[in-house]
C-alpha positions in Angstrom: 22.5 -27.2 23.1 23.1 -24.3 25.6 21.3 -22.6 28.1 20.3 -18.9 27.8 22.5 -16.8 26.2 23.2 -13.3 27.7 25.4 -10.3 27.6 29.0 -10.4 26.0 31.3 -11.4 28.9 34.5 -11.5 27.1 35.8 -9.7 23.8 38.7 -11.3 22.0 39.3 -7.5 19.8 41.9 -8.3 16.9 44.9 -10.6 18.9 47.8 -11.4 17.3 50.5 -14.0 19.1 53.8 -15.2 18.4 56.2 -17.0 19.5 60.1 -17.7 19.6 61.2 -21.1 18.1 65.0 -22.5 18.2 65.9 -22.6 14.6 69.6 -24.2 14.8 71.8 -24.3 17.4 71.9 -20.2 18.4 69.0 -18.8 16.4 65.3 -18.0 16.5 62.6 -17.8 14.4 59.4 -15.8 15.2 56.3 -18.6 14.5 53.0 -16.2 14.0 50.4 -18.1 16.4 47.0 -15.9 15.8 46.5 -13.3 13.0 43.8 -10.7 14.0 41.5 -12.8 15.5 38.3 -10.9 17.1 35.6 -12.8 18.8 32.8 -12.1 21.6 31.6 -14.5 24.0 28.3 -13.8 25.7 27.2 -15.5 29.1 25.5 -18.6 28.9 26.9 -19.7 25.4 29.1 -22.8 24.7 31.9 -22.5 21.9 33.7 -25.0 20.2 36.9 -24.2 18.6 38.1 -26.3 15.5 40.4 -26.3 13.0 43.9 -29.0 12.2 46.7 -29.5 14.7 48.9 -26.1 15.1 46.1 -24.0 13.8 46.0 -22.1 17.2 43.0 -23.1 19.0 45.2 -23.7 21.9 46.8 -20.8 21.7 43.6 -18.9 21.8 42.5 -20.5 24.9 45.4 -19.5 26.7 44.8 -16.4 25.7 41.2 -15.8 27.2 42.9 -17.5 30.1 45.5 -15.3 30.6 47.9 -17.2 30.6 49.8 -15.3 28.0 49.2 -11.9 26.8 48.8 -10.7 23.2 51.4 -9.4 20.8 48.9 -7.1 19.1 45.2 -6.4 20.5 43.7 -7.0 23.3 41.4 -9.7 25.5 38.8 -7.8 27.2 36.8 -9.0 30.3 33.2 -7.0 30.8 32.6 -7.5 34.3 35.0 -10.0 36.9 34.8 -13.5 36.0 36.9 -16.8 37.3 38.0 -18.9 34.3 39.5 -22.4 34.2 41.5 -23.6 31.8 42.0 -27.8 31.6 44.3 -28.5 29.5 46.4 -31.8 29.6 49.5 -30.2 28.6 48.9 -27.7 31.8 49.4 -29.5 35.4 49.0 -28.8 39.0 52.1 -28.7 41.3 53.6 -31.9 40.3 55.3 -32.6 44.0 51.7 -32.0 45.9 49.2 -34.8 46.2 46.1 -34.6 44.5 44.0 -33.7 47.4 46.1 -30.5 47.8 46.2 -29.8 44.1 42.3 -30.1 44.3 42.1 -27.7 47.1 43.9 -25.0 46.0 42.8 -25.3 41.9 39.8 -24.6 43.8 40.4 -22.0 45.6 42.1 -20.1 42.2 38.4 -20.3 41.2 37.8 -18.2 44.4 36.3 -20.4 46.5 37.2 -20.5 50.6 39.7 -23.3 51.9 36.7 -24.3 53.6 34.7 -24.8 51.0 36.7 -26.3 48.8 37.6 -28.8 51.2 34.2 -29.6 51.5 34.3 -30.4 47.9 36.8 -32.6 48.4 35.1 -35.9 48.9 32.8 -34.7 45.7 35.7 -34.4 43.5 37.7 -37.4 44.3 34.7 -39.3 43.4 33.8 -37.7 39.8 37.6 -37.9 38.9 37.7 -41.7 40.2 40.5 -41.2 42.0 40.1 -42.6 45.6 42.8 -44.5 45.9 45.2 -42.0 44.6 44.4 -38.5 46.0 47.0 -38.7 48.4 49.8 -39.5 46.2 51.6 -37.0 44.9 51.0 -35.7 41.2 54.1 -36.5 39.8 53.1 -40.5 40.0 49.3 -39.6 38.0 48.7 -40.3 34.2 47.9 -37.4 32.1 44.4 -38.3 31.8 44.4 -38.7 35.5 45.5 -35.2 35.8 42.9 -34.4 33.4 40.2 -36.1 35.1 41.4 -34.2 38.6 41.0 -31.0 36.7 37.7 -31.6 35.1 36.3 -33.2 38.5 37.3 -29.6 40.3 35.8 -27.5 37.2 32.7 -29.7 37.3 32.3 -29.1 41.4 33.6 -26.1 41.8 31.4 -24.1 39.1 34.0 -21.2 37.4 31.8 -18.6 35.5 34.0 -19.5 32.3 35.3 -23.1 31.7 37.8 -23.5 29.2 38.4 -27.0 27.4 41.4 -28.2 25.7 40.7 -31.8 24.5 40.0 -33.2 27.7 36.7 -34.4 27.1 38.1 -37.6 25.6 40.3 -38.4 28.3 39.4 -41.7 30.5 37.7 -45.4 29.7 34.7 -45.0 27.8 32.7 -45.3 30.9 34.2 -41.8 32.0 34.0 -40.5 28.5 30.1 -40.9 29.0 30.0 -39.3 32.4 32.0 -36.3 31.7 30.2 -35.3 28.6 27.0 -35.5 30.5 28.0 -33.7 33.0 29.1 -31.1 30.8 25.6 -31.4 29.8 24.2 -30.0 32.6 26.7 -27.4 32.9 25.2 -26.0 29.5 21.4 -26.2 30.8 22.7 -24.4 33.4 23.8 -21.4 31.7 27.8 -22.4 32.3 29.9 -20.2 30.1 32.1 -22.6 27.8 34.8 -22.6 25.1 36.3 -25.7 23.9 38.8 -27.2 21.8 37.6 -30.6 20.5 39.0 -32.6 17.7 35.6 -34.8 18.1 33.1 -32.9 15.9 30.2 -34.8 17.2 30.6 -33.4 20.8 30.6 -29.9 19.1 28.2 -30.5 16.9 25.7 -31.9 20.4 27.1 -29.4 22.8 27.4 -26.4 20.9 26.0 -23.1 20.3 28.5 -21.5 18.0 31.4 -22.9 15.9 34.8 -21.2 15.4 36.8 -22.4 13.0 40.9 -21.4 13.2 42.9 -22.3 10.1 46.6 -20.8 10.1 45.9 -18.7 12.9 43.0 -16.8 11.6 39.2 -17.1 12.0 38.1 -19.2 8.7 34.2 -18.9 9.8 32.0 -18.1 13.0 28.5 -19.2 13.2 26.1 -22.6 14.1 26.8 -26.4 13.9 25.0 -27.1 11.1 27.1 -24.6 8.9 30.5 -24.6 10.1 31.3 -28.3 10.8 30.0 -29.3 6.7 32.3 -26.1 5.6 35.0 -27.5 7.9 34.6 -31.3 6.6 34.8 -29.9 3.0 37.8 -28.4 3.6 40.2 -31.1 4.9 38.5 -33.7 2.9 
């Protein structure tokens, strides 16, 4: 399910990405992350990356992010869009409470200190975190971290949300409201990519599948055709 899709917004144009592991005491070995991996997002249109553990659907968020840069091609942005990236391995300021986390996560997304503030109240409630805001991160749970991230996505509107398996994070009860809410970000035409290990939420929320095995794209194209290929594969 997704809303309309328009335009490309973002053109993933053959990446490559490696990285530097310890391999004994004083050497390195180079670990290939992403293999020539091209890939065009449009506006509107919700992704879901899938693929085994280490295949580099993480890796491949971070790039559209920005967070790293490519070894080989190139990530190109057609107009100026914000992006947020929730991942649970990726925090906030771990010595800051979660109100000021909240604020400023919000403001990266380009919103005024007054408006985000104004938020505030907003998020603190969809993250369920009342009686914690004003503790300092360092003392949350991951998933409470994760929830404080999705509550600020959720409010605070980026033009591209990027997911990295935190739509499973919580009691069942904010399982429910989460994926609903992400929901209505799709009817609304919010601009989505996410890494999910649960292929019935891609198979509801999606409008294209990737599929990464080994750091290449194994197939691109709807639900109903990637997710059976997929199953096949790692039965």
């Amino acid at each position: 399910m997704s809303g309309m899709i328009g335009d490309p917004l973002i053109t993933v144009d053959h990446v490559a990405c490696r990285y530097k592991v310890r391999h004994g005491r004083m050497r390195f070995k180079s670990y290939v992350a992403l293999r020539d991996v091209s890939l065009v997002i449009h506006k509107g249109e919700t992704i879901g990356l899938i693929g085994r553990n280490g295949a580099g659907k993480s890796t491949l968020l971070h790039l559209v992010s920005g967070i790293i840069l490519p070894d080989g091609g190139k990530v190109v942005f057609h107009e100026p869009a914000s992006v947020s990236l929730l991942s649970l391995q990726l925090g906030f300021s771990p010595d800051l409470s979660g109100r000021d986390n909240a604020i400023i996560g919000a403001m990266l997304l380009g919103y005024s200190k007054r408006e985000s503030i104004a938020r505030l109240d907003a998020i603190t409630a969809f993250a369920e975190l009342e009686d914690w805001i004003d503790e300092p991160l360092r003392t949350y749970s991951s998933g409470m971290r994760a929830r404080l991230g999705f509550a600020v996505a959720m409010e605070m509107s980026p033009d591209v949300l990027l997911i990295d398996e935190t739509l499973g994070v919580g009691d069942e009860s904010f399982r429910k409201k989460s994926t609903e809410a992400m929901k209505e970000k799709l009817k609304s035409g919010q601009t989505t990519v996410f890494v999910s290990h649960s292929l019935l939420d891609v198979q509801e929320l999606c409008s294209r599948v990737v599929w990464i095995d080994n750091g290449r794209v194994k197939m691109i194209g709807v639900p109903g055709e990637v997710i059976p290929a997929y199953c096949d594969h790692v039965r």
